[in-house]
C-alpha positions in Angstrom: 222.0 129.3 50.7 222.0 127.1 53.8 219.7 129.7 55.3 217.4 129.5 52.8 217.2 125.6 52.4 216.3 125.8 56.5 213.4 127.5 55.7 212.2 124.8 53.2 209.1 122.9 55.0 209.4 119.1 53.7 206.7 116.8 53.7 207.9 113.3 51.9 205.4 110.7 50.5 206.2 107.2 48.8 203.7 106.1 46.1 204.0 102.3 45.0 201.6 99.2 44.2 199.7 97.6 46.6 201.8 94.4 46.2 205.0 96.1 47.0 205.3 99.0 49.8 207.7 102.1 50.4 208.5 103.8 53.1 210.2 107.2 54.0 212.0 107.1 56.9 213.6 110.6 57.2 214.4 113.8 55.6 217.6 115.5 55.7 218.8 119.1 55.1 222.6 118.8 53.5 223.8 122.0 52.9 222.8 122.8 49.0 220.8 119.4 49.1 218.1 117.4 50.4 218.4 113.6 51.3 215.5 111.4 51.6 215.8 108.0 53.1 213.3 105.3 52.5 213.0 101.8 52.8 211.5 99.9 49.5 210.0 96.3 50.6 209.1 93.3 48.1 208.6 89.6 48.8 210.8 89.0 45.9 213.9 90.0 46.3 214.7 89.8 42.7 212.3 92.6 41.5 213.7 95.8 40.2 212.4 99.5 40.5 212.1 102.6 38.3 212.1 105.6 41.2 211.7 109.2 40.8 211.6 111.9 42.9 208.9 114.8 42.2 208.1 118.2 44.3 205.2 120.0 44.8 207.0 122.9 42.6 206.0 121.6 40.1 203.0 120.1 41.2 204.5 116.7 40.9 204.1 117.0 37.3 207.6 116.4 36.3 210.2 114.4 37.8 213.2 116.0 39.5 216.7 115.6 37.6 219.6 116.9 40.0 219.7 113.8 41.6 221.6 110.8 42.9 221.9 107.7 44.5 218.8 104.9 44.8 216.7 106.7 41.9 216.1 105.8 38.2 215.9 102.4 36.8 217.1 99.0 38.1 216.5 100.1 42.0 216.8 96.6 44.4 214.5 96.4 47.2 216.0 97.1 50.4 216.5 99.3 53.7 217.9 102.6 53.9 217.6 103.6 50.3 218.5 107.3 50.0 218.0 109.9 47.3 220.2 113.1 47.3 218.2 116.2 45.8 220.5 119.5 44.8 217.7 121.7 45.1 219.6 124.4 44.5 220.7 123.4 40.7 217.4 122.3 40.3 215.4 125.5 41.7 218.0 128.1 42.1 217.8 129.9 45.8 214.3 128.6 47.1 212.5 129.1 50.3 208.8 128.3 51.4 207.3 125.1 52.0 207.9 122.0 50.0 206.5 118.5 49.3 208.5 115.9 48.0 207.3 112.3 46.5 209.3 109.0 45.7 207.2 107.4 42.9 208.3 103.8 42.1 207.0 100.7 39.8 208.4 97.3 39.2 210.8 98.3 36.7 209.9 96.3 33.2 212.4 97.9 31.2 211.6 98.3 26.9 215.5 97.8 27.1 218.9 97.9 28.9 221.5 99.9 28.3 225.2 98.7 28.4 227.5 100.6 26.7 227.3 104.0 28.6 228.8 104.7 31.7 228.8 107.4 33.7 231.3 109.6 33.0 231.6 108.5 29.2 232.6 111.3 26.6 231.2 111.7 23.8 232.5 113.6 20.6 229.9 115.8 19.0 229.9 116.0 15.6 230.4 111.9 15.8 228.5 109.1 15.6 228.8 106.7 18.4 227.3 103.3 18.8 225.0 102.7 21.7 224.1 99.0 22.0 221.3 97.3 25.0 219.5 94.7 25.4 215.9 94.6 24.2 213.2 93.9 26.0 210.5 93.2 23.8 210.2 93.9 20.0 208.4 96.6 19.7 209.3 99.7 17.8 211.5 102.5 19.7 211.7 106.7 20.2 215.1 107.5 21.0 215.8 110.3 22.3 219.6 112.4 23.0 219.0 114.7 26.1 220.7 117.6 27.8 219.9 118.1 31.2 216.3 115.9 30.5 215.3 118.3 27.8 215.2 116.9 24.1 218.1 117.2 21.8 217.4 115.2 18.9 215.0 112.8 18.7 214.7 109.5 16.2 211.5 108.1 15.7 209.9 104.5 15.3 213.6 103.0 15.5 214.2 99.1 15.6 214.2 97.6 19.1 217.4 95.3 18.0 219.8 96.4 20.5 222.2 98.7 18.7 221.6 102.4 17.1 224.4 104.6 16.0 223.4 108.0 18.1 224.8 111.0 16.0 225.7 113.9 18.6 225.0 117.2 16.0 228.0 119.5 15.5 225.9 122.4 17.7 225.6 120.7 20.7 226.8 122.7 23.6 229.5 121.1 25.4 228.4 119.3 28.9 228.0 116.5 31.4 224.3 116.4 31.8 223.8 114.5 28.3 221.6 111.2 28.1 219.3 108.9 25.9 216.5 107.9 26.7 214.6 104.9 25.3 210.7 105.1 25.1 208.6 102.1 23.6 206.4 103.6 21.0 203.2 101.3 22.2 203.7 102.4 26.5 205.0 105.6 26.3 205.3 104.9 30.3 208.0 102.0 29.8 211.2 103.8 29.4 215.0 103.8 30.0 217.4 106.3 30.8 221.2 105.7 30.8 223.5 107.2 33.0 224.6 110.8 32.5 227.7 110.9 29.8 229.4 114.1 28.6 229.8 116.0 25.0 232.8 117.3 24.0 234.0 119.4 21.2 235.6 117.1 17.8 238.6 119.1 18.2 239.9 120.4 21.4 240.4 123.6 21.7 244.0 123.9 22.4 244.8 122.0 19.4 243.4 124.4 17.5 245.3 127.3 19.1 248.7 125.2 18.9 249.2 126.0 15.2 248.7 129.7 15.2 251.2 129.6 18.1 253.5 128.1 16.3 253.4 130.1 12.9 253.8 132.8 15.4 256.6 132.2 16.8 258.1 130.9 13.7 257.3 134.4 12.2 259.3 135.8 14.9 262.7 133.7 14.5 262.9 134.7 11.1 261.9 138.4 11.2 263.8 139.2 14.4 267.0 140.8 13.7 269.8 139.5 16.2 273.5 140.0 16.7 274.2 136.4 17.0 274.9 134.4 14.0 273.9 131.1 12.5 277.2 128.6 10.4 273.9 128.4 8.0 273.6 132.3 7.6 274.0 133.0 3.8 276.4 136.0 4.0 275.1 139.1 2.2 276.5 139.6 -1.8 280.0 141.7 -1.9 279.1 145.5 -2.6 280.4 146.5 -6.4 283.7 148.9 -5.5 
């Protein structure tokens, strides 16, 4: 794979507002991934970022998803921001040449999320409750997804800072789950919380454990054996 991701031809680009300005300072080839460095600059220091990284694969239609570090939502402005790109969960073995583009806009977020962390479990089957904070009033999409494709979807939803997100019993189990919020008015103002897993209701080595059990009770009491038991009930005389 390493010989292959050589062969990939990057050219990076940084698209922002004219009041704001972002700079890429160098590309990187990382094994399996690709790390972009840039710099994001803003007189006020206090100004948050929604950034996204997009690839001329897919003709920078779609933002790319196996990544990590200074992309998403709430981005500070500062030096030496980096993006790390798995390109090969993303495209599978790739070669050819390749664009990349940071896209970025002052982040004015239709809510924040606070109760999921990365790395939370979540049972499916369940409901859970997801709570933020709003940032306006009007009317919500929310959206469960698995690896940035749609799961469920609930439509026209309250922007009140709470929603109880039912994860449906047929959900396969994963880590690339998240919700997105979407403000039904701008589909553009959005929020994504950080990647949480789905598990099953039960695990599954609870639900082997009984049948074990019966099993081996099964076998203590149809096993014959030479060694006795002080509770053995002896067998009835024989008539003469």
């Amino acid at each position: 794979m390493r010989q292959n991701l050589l062969l990939v031809c990057v050219l990076a680009l940084a698209t922002l507002s004219h009041a704001q300005k972002a700079s890429i300072k160098r590309v990187e080839l990382a094994g399996e991934k690709i790390i972009v460095h840039y710099d994001l600059e803003d007189s006020n220091p206090g100004n948050e970022y929604q950034i996204q990284l997009y690839s001329s694969q897919s003709n920078f239609n779609t933002a790319l998803t196996k990544v990590r570090g200074d992309v998403g939502n709430e981005i500070k402005p500062g030096y030496d921001k980096k993006i790390e790109w798995n390109i090969r969960e993303e495209l599978g073995p790739y070669k050819g040449r390749l664009s990349l583009e940071v896209r970025g806009r002052v982040f004015m977020a239709v809510a924040r999320i606070n109760s999921i962390a990365d790395g939370d479990k979540f049972k499916r089957g369940k409901s859970h409750l997801v709570n933020w904070r709003p940032g306006n009033s009007n009317p919500v999409n929310i959206e469960l997804l698995k690896s940035g494709q749609p799961v469920s979807t609930e439509l026209n939803q309250p922007n009140n800072g709470a929603f109880s997100l039912f994860i449906p019993a047929h959900s396969k189990v994963g880590k690339d789950y998240s919700l997105r919020i979407t403000d039904t008015k701008n589909s553009a103002d959005f929020v994504e919380s950080k990647p949480f897993a789905v598990q099953r209701k039960v695990p599954l080595g609870l639900k082997v454990l009984p049948v074990v059990a019966v099993g081996a009770a099964v076998a203590l009491l149809s096993g014959g054996g030479t060694t006795g038991s002080s509770d053995e009930i002896p067998d009835p005389p024989h008539p003469e």
